[in-house]
C-alpha positions as CSV (number, residue, x, y, z in Angstrom):
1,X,0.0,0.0,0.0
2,X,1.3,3.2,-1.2
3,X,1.6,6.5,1.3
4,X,-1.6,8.3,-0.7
5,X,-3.2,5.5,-0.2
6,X,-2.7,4.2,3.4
7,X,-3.8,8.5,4.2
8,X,-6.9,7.9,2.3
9,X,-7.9,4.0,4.2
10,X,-6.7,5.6,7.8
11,X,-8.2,9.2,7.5
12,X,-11.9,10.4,6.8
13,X,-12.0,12.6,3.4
14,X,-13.5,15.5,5.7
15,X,-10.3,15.9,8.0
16,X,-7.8,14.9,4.9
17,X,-8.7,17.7,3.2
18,X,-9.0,19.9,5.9
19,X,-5.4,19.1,6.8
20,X,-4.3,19.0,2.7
21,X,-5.7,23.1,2.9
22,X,-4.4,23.3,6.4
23,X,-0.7,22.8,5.4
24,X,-1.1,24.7,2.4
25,X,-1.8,27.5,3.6
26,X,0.2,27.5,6.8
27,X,3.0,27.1,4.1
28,X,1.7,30.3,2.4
29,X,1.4,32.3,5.1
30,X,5.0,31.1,6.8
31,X,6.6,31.8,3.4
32,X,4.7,35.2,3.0
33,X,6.1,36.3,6.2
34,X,9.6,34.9,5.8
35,X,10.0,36.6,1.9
36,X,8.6,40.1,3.5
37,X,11.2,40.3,6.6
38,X,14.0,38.9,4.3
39,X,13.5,41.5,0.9
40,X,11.7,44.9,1.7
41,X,8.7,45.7,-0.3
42,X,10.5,48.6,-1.9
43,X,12.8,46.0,-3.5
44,X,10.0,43.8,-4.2
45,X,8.3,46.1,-6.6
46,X,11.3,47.1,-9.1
47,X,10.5,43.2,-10.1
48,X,7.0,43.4,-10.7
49,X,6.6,44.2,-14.2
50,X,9.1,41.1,-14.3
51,X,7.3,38.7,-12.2
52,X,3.9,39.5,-14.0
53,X,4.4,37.9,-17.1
54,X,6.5,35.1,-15.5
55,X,4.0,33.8,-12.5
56,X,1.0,34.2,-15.1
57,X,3.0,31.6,-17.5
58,X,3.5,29.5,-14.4
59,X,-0.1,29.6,-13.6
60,X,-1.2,28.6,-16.9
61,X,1.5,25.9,-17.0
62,X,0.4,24.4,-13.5
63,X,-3.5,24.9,-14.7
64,X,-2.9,22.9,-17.5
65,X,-1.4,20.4,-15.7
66,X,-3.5,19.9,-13.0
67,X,-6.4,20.2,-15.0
68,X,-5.2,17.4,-17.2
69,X,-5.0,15.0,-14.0
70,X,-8.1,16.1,-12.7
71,X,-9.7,14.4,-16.2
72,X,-7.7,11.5,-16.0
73,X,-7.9,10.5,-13.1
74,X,-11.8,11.0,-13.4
75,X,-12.0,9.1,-16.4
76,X,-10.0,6.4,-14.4
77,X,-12.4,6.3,-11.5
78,X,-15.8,6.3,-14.2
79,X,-14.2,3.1,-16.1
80,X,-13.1,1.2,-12.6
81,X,-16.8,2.2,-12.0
82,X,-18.7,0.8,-15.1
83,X,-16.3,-2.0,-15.3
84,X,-17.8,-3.0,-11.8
85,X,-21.5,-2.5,-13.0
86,X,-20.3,-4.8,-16.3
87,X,-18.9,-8.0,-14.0
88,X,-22.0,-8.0,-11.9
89,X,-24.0,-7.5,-14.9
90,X,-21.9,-11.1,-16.6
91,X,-22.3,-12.6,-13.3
92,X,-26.1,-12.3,-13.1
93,X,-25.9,-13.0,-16.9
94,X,-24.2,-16.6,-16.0
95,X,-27.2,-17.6,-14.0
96,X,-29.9,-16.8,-15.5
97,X,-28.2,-18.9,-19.2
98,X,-28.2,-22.0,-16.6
99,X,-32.0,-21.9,-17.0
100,X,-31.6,-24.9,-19.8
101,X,-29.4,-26.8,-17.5
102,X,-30.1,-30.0,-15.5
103,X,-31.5,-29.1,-12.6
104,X,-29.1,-30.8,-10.2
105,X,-26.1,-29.0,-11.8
106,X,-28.3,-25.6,-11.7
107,X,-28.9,-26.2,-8.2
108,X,-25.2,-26.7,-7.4
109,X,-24.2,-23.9,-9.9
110,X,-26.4,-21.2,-8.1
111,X,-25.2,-22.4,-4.4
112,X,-21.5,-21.7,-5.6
113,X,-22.5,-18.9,-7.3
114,X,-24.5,-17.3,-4.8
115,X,-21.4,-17.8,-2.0
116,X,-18.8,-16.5,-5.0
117,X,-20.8,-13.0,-4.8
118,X,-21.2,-13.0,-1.5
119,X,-17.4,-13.5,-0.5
120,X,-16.7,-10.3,-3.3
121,X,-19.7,-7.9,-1.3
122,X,-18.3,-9.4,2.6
123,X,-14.7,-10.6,2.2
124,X,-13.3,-8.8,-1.2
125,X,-14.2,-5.6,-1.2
126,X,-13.2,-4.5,2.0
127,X,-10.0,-5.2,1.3
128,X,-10.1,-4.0,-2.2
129,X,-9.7,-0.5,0.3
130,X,-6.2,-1.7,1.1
131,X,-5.3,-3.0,-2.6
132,X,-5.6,-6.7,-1.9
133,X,-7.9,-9.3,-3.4
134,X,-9.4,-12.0,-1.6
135,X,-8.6,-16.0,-1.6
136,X,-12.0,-16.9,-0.8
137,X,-13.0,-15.4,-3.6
138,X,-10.2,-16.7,-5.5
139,X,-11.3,-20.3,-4.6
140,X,-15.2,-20.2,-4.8
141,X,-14.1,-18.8,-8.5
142,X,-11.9,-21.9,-8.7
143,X,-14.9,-23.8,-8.0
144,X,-17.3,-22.1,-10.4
145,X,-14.7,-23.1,-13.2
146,X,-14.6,-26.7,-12.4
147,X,-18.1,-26.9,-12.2
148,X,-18.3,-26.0,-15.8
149,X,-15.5,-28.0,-17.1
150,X,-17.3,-31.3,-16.0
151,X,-20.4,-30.1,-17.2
152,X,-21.4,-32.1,-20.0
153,X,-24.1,-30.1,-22.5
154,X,-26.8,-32.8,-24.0
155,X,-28.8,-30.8,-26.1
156,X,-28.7,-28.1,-28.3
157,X,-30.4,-25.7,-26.5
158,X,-28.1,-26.9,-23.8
159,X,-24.6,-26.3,-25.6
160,X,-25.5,-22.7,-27.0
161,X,-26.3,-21.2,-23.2
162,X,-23.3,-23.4,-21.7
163,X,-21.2,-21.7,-24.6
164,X,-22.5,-18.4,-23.7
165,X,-22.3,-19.1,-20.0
166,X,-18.9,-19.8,-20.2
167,X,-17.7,-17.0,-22.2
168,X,-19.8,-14.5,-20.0
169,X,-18.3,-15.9,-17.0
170,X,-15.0,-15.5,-18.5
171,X,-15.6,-12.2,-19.4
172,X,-16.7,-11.5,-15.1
173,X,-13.4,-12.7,-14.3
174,X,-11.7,-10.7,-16.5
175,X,-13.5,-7.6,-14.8
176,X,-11.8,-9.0,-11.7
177,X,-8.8,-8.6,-12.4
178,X,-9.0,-5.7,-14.0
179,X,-10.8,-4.2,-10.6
180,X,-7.2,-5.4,-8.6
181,X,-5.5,-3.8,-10.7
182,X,-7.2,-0.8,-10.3
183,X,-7.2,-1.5,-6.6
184,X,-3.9,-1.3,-6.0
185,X,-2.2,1.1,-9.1
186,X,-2.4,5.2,-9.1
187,X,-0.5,8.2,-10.1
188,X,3.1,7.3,-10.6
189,X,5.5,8.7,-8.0
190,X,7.2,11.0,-10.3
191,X,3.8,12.7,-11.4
192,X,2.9,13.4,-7.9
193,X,6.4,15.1,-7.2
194,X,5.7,17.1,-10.3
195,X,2.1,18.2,-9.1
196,X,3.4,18.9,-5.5
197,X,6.5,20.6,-6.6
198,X,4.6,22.6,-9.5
199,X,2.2,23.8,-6.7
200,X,4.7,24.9,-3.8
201,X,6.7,26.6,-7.1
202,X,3.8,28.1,-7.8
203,X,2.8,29.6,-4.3
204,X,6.2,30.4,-3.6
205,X,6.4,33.0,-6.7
206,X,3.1,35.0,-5.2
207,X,6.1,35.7,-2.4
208,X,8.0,38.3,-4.7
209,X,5.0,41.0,-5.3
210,X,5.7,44.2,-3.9
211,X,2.6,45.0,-2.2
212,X,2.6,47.7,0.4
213,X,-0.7,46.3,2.3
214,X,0.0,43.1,3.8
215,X,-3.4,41.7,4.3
216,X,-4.6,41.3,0.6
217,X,-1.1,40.0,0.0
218,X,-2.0,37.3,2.7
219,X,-5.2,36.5,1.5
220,X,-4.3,36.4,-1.6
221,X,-1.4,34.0,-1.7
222,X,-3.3,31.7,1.1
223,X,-6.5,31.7,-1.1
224,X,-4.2,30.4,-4.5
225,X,-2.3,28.0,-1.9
226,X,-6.5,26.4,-0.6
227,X,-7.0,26.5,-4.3
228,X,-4.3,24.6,-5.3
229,X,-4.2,21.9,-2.0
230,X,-8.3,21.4,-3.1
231,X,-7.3,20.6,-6.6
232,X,-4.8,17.7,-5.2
233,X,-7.3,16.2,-2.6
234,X,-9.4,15.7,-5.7
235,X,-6.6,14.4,-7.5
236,X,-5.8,12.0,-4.2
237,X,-9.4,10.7,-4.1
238,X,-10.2,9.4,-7.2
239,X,-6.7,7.9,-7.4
240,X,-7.2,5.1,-5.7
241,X,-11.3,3.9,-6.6
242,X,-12.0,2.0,-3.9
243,X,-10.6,3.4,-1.1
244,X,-11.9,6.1,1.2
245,X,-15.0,7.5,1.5
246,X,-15.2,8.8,-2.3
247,X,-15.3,5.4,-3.8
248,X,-17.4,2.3,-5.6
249,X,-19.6,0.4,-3.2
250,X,-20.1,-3.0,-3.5
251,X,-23.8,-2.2,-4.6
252,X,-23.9,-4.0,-7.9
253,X,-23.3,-7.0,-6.3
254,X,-25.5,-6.8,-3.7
255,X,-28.8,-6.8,-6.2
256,X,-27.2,-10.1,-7.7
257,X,-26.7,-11.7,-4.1
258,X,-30.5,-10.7,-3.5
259,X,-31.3,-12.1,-6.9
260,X,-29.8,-14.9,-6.3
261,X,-30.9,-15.7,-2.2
262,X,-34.7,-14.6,-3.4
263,X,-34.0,-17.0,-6.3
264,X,-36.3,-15.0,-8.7
């Protein structure tokens, strides 16, 4: 488990951000203070017509780039998302193409079935949160797949649903391991020195303005540094899907375990 990720499994989104925004601008403010009793304001200001053009290029440049992980990172979190609608979708799929089947190997089907979902919604998931899959899961999937290679079709009917059940099933477990992966992999460490160095770089050139009043200079500089530590909380979030309190619930599953303990 990486560093973002153990923060967002240990801490409540609420106080991580509040303590993201909280350093940030303590950071602001301690560097406002520092760059003001170090370099006069007087010197401050021959740079200004300088530092304009400079810090607006640096804005744009960090804009950019934060903007650009905001959308991947998003578009990360809606696929991990859909692709965990599509395997309970396969899975509910799978049962309802052993309709044909003989009922003895239906019955047995739907009882390994039914405890394969429910070790993903009770064992799985939770520690999906910490990046790790489950080997209950692992071994009631086992179980599912030697059920269907002793299977043996007798009619037609019979061999055009097992072929579908089979590749639909395959399909599901494909979904699961796509759903570790995404469990456990996020921003690269080098992109996240990047965004955090970009932002401190950033705040730190507010610093230089020659302003005589103090106060807007302080709010002003703390407000861009809030901005900024807001923008990588969001970024932190959807990193990791299924951990902390922004992520996918193990919903979709849950109307297949119903479906399948209601047996309708």
């Amino acid at each position: 488990m990486t560093f973002i990720q153990l923060l967002l499994y240990k801490v409540p989104s609420f106080f991580l951000a509040l303590g993201i925004v909280g350093v940030a601008i303590l950071l602001a403010v301690g560097g406002l203070c520092l760059i003001r009793s170090f370099m006069p304001t007087h010197q401050r200001k021959l740079h200004n017509d300088v530092a304009g053009p400079i810090f607006a290029t640096i804005g744009v440049i960090y804009a950019v780039l934060l903007a650009f992980m905001v959308v991947i990172v998003w578009e990360n979190f809606h696929s991990a998302r859909n692709d965990v609608a599509k395997e309970a979708n396969y899975l509910a799929a799978v049962y309802r193409d052993t309709t044909p089947f003989a009922p003895a190997f239906r019955a047995q089907f739907k009882t390994e079935l039914k405890e394969y979902v429910n070790d993903i919604v009770n064992d799985e998931w939770p520690l999906l949160a910490r990046g790790e899959r489950s080997e209950k899961v692992q071994a009631a999937q086992g179980r599912l797949w030697n059920l269907f290679s002793r299977y043996q079709p007798q009619t037609e009917t019979q061999k055009v649903f097992f072929a579908e059940s089979v590749k639909k099933f395959n399909e599901a477990c494909e979904l699961r391991r796509m759903r570790l992966v995404d469990a456990h992999s996020g921003i690269h460490p080098v992109l996240w020195f990047v965004l955090i160095a970009g932002g401190l770089i950033t705040i730190a050139f507010s610093f230089f303005f020659g302003t005589e009043n103090f106060g807007p200079h302080l709010w002003m500089s703390s407000l861009l540094a809030a901005l900024i530590a807001l923008a990588l909380f969001t970024i932190m979030t959807l990193d990791y899907p299924f951990t902390g309190d922004v992520s996918i619930k193990s919903d979709s599953f849950k109307l297949i375990l119903q479906t399948l303990i209601s047996g309708k």
